[in-house]
C-alpha positions as semicolon CSV with decimal commas, in nm:
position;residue;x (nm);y (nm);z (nm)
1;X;0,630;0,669;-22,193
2;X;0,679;0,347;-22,023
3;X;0,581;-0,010;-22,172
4;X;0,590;-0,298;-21,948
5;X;0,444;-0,653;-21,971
6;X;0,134;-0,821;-21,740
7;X;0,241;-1,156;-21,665
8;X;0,044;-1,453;-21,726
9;X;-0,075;-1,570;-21,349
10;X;-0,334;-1,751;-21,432
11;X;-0,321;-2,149;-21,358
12;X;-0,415;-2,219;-21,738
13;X;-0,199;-1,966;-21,890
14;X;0,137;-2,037;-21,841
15;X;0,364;-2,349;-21,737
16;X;0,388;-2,239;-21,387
17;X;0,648;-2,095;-21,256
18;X;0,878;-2,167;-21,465
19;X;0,706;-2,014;-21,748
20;X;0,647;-1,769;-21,578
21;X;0,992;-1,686;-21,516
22;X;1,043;-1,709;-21,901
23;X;0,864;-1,457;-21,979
24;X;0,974;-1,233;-21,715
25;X;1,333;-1,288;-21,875
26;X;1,222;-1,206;-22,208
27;X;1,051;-0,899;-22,130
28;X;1,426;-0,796;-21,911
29;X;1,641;-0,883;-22,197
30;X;1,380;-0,752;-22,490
31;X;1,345;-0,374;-22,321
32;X;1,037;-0,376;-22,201
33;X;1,019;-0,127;-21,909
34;X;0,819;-0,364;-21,657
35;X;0,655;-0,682;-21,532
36;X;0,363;-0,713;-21,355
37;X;0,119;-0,941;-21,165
38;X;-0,268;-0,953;-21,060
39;X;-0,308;-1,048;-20,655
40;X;-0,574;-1,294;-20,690
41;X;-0,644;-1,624;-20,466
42;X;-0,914;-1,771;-20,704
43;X;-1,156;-1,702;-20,984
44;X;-1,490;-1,877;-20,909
45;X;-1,749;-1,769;-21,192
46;X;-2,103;-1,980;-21,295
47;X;-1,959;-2,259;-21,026
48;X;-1,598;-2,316;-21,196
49;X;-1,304;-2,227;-21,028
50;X;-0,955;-2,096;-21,160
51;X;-0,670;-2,114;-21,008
52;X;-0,368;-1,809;-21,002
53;X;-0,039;-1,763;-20,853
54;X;0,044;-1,583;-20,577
55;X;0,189;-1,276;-20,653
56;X;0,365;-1,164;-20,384
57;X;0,577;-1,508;-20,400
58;X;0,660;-1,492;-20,805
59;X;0,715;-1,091;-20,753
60;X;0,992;-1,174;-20,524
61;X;1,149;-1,458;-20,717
62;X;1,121;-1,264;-21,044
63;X;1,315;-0,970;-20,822
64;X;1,596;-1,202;-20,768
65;X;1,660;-1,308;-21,139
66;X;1,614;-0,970;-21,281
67;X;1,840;-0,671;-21,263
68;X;1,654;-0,388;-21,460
69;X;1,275;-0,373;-21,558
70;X;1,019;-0,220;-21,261
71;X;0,843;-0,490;-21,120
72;X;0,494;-0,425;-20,891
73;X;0,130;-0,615;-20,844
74;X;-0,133;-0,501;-20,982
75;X;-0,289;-0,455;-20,831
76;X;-0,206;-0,578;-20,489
77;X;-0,522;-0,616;-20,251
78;X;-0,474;-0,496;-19,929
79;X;-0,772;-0,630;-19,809
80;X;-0,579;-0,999;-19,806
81;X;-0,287;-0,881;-19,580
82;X;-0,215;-0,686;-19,289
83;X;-0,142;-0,347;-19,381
84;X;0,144;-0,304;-19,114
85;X;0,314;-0,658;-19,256
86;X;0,274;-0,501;-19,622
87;X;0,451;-0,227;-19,557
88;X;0,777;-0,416;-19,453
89;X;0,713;-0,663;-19,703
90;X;0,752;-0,417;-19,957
91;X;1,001;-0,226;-19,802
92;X;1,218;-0,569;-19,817
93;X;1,089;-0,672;-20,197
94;X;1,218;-0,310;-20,272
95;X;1,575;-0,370;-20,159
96;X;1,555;-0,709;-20,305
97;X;1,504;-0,548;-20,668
98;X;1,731;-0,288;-20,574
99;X;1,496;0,013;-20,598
100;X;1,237;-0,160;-20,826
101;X;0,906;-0,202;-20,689
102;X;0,627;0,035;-20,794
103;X;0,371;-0,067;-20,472
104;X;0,008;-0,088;-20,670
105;X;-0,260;-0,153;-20,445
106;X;-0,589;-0,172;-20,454
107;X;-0,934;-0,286;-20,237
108;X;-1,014;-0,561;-20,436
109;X;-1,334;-0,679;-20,582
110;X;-1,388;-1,039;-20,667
111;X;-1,627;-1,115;-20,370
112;X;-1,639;-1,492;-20,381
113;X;-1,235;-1,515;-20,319
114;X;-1,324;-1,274;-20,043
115;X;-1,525;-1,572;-19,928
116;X;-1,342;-1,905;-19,982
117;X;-1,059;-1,721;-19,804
118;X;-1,241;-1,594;-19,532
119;X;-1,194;-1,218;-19,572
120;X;-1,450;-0,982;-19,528
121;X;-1,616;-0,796;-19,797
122;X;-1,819;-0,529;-19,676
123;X;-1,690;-0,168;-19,635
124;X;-1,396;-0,247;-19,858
125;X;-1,315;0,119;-19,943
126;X;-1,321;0,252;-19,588
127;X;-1,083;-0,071;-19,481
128;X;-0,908;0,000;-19,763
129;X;-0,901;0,350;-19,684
130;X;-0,799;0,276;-19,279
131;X;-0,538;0,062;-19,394
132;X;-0,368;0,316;-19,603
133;X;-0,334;0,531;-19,311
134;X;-0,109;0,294;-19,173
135;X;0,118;0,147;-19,487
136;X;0,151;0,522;-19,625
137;X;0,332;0,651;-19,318
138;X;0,524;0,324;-19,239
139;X;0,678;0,381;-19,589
140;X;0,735;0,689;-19,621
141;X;0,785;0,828;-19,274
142;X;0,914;0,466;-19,128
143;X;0,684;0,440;-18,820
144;X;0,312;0,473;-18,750
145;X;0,028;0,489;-18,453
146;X;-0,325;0,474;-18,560
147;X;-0,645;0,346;-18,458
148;X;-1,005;0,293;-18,672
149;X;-1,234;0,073;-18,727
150;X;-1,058;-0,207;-18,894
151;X;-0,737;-0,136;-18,854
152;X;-0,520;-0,080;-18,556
153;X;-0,152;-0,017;-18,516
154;X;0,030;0,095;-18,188
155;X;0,395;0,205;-18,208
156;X;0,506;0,071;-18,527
157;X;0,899;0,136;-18,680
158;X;0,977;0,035;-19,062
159;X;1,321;-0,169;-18,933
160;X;1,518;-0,168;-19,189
161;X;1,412;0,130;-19,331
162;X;1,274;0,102;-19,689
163;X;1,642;0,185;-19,895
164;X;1,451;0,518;-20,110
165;X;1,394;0,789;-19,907
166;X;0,964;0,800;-19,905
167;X;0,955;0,428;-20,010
168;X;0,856;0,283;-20,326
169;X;0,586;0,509;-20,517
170;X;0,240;0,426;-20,454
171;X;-0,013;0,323;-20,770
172;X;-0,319;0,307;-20,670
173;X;-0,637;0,185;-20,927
174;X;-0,971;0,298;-20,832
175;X;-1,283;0,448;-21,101
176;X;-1,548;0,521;-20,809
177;X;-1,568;0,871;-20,671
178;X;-1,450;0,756;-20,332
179;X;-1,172;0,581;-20,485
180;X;-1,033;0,833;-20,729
181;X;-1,089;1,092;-20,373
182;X;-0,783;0,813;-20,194
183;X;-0,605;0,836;-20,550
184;X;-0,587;1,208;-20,576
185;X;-0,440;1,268;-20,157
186;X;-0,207;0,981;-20,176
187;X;-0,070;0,812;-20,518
188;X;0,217;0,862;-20,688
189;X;0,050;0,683;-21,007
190;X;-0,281;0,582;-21,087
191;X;-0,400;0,299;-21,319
192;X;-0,696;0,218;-21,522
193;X;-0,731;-0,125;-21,733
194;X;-0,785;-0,331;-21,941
195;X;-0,840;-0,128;-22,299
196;X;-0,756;-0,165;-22,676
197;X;-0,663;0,104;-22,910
198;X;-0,714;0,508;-22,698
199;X;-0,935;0,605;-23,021
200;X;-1,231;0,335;-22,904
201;X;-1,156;0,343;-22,561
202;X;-1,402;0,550;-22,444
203;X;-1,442;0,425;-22,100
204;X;-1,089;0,509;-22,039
205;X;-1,196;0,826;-22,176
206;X;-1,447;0,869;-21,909
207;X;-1,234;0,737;-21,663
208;X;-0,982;1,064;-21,736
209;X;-1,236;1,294;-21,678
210;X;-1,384;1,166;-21,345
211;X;-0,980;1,202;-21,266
212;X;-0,902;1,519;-21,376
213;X;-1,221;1,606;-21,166
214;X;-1,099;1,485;-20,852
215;X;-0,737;1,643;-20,905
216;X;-0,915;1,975;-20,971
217;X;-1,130;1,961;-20,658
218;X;-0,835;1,843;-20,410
219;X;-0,634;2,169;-20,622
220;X;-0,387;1,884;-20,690
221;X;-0,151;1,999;-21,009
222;X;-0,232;1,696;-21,272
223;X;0,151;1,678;-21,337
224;X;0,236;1,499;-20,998
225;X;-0,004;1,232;-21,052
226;X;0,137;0,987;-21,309
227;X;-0,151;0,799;-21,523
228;X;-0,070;0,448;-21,604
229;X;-0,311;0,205;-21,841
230;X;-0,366;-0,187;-21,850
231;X;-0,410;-0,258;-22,276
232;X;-0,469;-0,557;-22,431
233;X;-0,262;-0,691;-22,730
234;X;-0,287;-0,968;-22,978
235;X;-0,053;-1,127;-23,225
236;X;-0,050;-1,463;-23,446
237;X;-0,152;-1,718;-23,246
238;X;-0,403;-1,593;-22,976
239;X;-0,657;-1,769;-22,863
240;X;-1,053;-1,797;-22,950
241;X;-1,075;-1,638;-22,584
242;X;-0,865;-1,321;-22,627
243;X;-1,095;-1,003;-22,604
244;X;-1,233;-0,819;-22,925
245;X;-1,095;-0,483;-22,843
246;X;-0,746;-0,595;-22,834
247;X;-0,443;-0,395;-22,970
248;X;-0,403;-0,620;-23,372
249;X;-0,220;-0,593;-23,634
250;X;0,128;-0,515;-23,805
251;X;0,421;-0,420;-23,583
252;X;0,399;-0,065;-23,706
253;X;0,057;-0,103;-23,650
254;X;0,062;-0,170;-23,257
255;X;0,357;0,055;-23,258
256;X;0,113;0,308;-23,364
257;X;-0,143;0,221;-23,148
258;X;0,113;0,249;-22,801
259;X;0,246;0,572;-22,918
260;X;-0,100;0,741;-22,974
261;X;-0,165;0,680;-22,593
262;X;0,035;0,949;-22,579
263;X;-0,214;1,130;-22,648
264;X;-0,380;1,094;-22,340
265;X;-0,057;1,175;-22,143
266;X;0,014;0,797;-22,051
267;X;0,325;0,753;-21,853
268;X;0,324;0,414;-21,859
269;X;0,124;0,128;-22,044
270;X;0,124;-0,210;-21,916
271;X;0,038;-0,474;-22,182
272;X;-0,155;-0,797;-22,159
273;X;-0,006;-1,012;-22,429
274;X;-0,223;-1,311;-22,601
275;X;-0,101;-1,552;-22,648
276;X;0,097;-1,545;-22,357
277;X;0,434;-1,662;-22,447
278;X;0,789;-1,492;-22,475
279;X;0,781;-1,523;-22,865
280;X;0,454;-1,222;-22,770
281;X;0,694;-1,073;-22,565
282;X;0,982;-1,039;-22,833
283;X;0,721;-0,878;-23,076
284;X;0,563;-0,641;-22,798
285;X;0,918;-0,540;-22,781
286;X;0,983;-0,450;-23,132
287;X;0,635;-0,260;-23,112
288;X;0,755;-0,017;-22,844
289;X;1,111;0,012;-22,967
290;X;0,908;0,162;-23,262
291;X;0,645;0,325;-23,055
292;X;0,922;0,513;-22,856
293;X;1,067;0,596;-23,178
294;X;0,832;0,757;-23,293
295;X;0,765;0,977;-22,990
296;X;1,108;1,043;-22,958
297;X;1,206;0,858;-22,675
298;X;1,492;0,652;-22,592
299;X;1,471;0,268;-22,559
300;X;1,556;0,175;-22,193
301;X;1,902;0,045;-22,116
């Protein structure tokens, strides 16, 4: 089982990039497996607005500076670019991290981003759908032709050709029938977030099922589908603001916590850390040193 980090993109939660670079360092020099990033343009809630980074931008920088953990968005919403220009832009981050990139993507769901940026909305999972029918081939085949609704592409070639043979693998996060139907014919991985210890998640729980549900109706074995889960962890020092239900305690105790995801046959967790510092990100580390210990595993090199 894999433990990675979810960086800190949000305007108030780190000291911008440079921070943000920080922390990306710790988590490469600590063990952690991964670092990750949410593709948002803005939060706009009850009339306030928050501002984030943009992830494609600090993806690529944090590609340059790093030499070992996997780095991806998650999840990236392909709604926001053209799906023909994401496919060579991750072909490129790909080589950039030398192999790297796990491609999450997602249809998004924050409407009023959808708005202030002028993208449409409606019939997300059928664009989102459309527009998979053009990055999936471009990736893993290297050229494309098709033709919908929403999306159009006409003679397309992947030039230079992504440097793994089938591209980067392709997370996908999705709960709704339709969804978990475009998970089950096309990911690699599949991710469900954000949760605290397995024992109370029970949405995640439910979540599993709905899965397994879809993988048994598309007669997909379960073992090519790798499941992947957003937690939520807290050490000294978090914030009033940091949810309930996340991960406390000891570091034997977290360590317990990560390992019993096991349980659920978690490939890889990806951990929100509060507060968001590098200090968090040395402790996470000692948790999943343990964690993997305790499974049996061996701590990344």
């Amino acid at each position: 089982m894999k433990i990675g980090l979810m960086l800190p993109f949000g305007d108030d939660e780190s000291n911008g990039y440079a921070g943000l670079r920080d922390i990306a360092l710790a988590a490469e020099e600590e063990g952690l497996d991964s670092i990750w990033g949410a593709d948002h343009l803005i939060f706009r809630m009850d009339g306030e607005t928050e501002g984030i980074h943009e992830c494609w931008t600090v993806l690529s920088a944090l590609a340059a500076i790093t030499s070992r953990v996997e780095i991806g968005p998650l999840v990236l919403a392909l709604p926001f670019r053209n799906p023909a220009l994401t496919a060579k832009m991750a072909a490129e981050l790909d080589e950039v991290s030398g192999g790297r990139l796990i491609m999450g993507v997602g249809c998004g769901w924050h409407e009023p981003e959808f708005d202030a940026f002028d993208f449409p909305f409606d019939h997300r999972v059928s664009r989102f759908e459309e527009a998979l029918q053009i990055l999936l081939p471009l990736l893993r085949e290297g050229q494309v032709t098709f033709e919908g609704r929403y999306h159009r592409a006409t003679d397309v070639q992947l030039l230079p050709a992504p440097i793994r043979d089938g591209g980067p693998p392709i997370l996908i996060a999705g709960k709704q029938p339709r969804m978990l139907d475009l998970v089950v014919r096309h990911a690699d991985q599949w991710n469900a977030a954000w949760f605290g210890h397995p024992d109370q998640a029970d949405e995640l729980h439910t979540r599993l099922r709905n899965l397994r549900g879809a993988l048994e109706r598309a007669e997909r074995d379960p073992a090519t589908l790798d499941v992947t889960v957003g937690i939520l962890v807290a050490f000294e020092g978090a914030g009033a603001d940091t949810p309930e239900r996340a991960i406390r305690g000891s570091t034997e105790e977290i360590a317990d916590a990560l390992a019993a995801y096991a349980s659920v046959d978690a490939k890889h967790l990806i951990a929100h850390v509060f507060p968001p510092n590098p200090d968090s990100v040395r402790r996470l580390a000692e948790a999943a040193a343990l964690a993997r210990e305790k499974l049996g595993l061996a701590t990344p090199v």
